[in-house]
N, C-alpha and C positions, 0 to 999 in steps of 0.2 A: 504494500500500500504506500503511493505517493503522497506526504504531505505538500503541499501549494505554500512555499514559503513568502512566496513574494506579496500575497495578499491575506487580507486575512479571510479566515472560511467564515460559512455562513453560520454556522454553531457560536465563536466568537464575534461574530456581529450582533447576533443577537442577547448575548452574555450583556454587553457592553452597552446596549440601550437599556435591556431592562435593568441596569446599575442605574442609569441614568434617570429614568423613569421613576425608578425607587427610593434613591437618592443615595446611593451606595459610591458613586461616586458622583463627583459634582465640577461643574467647569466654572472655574472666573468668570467674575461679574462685577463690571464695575460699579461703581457705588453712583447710586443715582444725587445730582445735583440737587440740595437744600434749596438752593437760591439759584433756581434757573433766570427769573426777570434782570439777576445782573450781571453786568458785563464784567468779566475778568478781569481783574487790576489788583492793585493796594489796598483799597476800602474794600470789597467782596473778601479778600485775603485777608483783611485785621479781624472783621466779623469772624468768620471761620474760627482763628484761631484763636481770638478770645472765648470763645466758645468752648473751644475744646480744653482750653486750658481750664478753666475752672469745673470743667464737670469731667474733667480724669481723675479718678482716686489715685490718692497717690502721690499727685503733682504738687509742686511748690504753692503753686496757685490756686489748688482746689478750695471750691465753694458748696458746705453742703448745701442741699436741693432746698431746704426751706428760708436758706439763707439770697437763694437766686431771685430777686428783685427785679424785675425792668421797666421802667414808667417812660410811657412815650405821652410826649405833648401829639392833640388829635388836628386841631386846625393847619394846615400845611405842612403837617409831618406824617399824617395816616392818609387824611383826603384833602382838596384842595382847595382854598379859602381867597379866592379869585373871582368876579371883582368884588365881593364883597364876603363879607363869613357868612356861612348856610345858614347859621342860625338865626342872622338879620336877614335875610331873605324870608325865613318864616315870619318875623315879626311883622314885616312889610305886607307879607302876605295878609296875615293876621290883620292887620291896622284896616285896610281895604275891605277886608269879612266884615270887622264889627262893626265899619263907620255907619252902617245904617240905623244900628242901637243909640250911636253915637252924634247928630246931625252938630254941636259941640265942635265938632274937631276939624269941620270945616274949615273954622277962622282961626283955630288955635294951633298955635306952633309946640310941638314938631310933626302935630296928626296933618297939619295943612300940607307939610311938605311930603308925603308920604302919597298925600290922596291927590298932588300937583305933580306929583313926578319931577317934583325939584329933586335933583338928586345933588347937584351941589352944592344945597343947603344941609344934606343928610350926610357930604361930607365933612365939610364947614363943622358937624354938631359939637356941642361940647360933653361931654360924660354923662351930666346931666340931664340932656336933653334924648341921648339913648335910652337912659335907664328909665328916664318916664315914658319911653315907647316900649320898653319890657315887662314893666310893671301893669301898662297897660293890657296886654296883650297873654302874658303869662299868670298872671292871679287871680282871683274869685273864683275859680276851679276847684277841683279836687285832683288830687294825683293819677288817680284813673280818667277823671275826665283829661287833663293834658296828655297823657299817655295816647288815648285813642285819635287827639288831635294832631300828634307830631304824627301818629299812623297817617291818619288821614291825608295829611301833606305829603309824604312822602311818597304815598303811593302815585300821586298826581301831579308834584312839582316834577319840574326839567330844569337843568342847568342853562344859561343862558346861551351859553358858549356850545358846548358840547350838545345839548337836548338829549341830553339821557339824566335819570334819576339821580338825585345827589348822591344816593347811598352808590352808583355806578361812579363815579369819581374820585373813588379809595383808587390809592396807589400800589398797583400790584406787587414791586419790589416787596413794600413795608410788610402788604398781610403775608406774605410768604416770611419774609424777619420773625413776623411775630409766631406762627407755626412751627418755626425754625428753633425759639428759642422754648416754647414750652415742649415739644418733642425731646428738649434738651434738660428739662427738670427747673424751667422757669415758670415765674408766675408773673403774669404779663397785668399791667395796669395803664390806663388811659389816667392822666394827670393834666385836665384841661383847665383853659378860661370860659370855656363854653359850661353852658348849664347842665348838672347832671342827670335834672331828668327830660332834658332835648335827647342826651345820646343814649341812656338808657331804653328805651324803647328798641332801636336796632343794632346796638353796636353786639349783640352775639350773633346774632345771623352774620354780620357784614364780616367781623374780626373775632369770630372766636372769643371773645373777653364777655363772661356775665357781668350782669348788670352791678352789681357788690364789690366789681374792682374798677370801678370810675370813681374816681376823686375829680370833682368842678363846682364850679360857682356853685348857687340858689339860690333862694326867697325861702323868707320864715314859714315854717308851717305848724298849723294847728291840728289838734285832733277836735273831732266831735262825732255825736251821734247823729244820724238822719234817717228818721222813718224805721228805728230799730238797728240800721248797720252803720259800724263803723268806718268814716270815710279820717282822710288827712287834709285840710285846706292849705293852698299856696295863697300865703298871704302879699299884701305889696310893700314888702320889706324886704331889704336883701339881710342874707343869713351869712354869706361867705362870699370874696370873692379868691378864686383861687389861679390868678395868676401873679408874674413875678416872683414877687418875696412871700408872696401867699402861698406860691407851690410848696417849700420845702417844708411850710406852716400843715398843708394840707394832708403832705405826704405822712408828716408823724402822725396827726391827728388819726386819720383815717386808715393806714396800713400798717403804722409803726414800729417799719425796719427801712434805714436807708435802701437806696437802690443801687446795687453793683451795675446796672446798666440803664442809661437813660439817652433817650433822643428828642429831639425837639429841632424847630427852624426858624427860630427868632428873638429879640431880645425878652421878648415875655419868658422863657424859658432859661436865660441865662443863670436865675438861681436856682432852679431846679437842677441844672449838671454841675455850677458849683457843688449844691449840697455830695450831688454824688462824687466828684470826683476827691474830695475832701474825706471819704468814708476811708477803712483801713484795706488793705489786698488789693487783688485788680481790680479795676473798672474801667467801665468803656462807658464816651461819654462821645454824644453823634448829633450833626446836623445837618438836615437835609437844605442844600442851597438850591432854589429855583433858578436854573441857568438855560432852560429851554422853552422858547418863545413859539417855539413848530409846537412841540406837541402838549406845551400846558402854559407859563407863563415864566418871565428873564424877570426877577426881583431883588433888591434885597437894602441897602442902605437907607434909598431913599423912600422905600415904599409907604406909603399910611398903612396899610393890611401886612402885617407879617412882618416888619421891620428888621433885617438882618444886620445890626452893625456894631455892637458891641463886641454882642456874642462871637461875633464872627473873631476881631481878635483879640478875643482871649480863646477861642479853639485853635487858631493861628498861633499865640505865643507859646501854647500848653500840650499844642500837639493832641487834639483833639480830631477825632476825625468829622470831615466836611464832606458830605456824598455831592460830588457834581452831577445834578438830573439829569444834564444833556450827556456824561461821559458816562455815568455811574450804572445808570438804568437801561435797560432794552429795552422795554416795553416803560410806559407812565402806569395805564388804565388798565383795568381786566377785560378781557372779550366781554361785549354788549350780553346779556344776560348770564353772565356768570355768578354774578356775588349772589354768596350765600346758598349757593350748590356743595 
């Protein structure tokens, strides 16, 4: 009997699938890309390896799992806050709903400028003259009824720009970051100036984060009874605001463990990565710069919305990392009906 040295027989062919099949033996397989939306560089490489460095046992730099913190600012660091922040878009919306309860607000400022489509009176405004459009528009409710209202919007607002749904103008990079780092034994936290219960309503569909790890603004609220159940009223008081020096205020308050990783992209955020960077061990401390005018918006010193010019250097002198949108990212947006699949 000749054996067929040169090929293999069909007895070891078949050996050698059903290994394979079985799993008895197994072939290389590259490791699938965390962070496919970015582009290979420096910044895709620091993430990575900060990464990995604290969640290797072992390591010089390991961070246990309840110790991994990450708080990203949401206005231009998760979605995009261009020309105006989404959640003044709802207020404007809002102001146009009630005016008919309201015939008032015709001659008075700042409801005139809303219902005149002065818009460079609404930029012009002064602090006070917002917060009385917030107040207005956000209080006398109960937290279910706002709740069903931001639903409501949401499902029917478009962006001006783009014409897809606000919640479609999350930045694809980030929510992939943010999967990246809880896959990794993080616990991810939105640490906004926007109101917590604006993004409470979607922000676990959109980003994966419940609603219990948003730290933002509010208004005071009450409790009472109605008709036997117990409801919470948003009164027109503010209770918190939580930007600037408010963050690092908010962050004790409400999570109370620094955060070994934090991102943000503007000077509202500059003490929130002080606080971090200022903690003990590693930490990554990240800003996303709008540098592309094609596929979202070129901003940053000079802007009224989103203001990048402090912060920028002191992550310059500190060695902080700066993502360039236009270098940094492949993609900005998710494919048109993706979020929250």
């Amino acid at each position: 009997m000749k054996l067929n040295r040169g090929r293999p027989g069909t007895l070891a062919v078949l050996l050698v699938l059903t290994s394979l099949v079985f799993g008895c033996a197994r072939l290389p397989v590259a490791a699938e890309d965390p962070l496919p939306s970015w582009n290979e560089g420096a910044v895709k490489d620091g993430i990575l390896d900060f990464v990995a460095r604290v969640s290797t046992p072992g390591g010089k730099d390991f961070v246990p799992v309840p110790e991994r913190v990450a708080a990203f600012d949401n206005d231009g660091t998760l979605w995009a806050e261009q020309p105006i922040y989404f959640q003044f878009a709802f207020t404007l919306d809002r102001v146009k709903t009630l005016a008919a309860e309201h015939p008032e607000w015709r001659s008075e400022a700042p409801f005139k400028w809303v219902l005149d489509g002065d818009f460079q009176a609404l930029f012009d405004a002064d602090e006070k003259d917002i917060f009385k459009l917030i107040l207005a528009t956000h209080a006398g409710m109960t937290t279910d009824e706002f709740e069903g209202t931001v639903r409501e919007w949401l499902a029917t607002a478009r962006h001006p720009r783009f014409k897809r749904p606000y919640t479609e103008c999350v930045y694809q990079p980030m929510v992939e970051l943010l999967r990246y780092l809880r896959a990794n034994g993080f616990k991810t936290f939105i640490v906004s100036g926007g109101w917590s219960d604006f993004m409470r309503p979607w922000i676990e569909r959109v980003y994966g984060i419940p609603p219990e790890q948003v730290v933002g603004s509010g208004l005071k609220l009450e409790y009472e009874m109605r008709g036997g159940t117990s409801v919470l009223l948003i009164l027109p008081e503010v209770d918190f605001l939580n930007d600037r020096a408010g963050k690092p205020v908010g962050i004790h308050r409400f999570i109370g463990r620094r955060p070994i990783f934090s991102f943000g992209n503007s000077d509202g955020d500059l003490q929130m990565l002080q606080w971090t960077a200022d903690g003990k061990g590693a930490r990554f401390m990240g800003l996303v710069r709008h540098t592309d005018a094609e596929r979202e918006w070129a901003y940053d010193r000079a802007s009224p919305i989103g203001r990048l010019d402090k912060a920028l250097d002191e992550a310059q002198a500190k060695g902080w990392t700066v993502v360039d949108m236009k270098r940094d990212w492949a993609v900005v947006f998710p494919t048109r009906g993706s979020v929250g699949r």
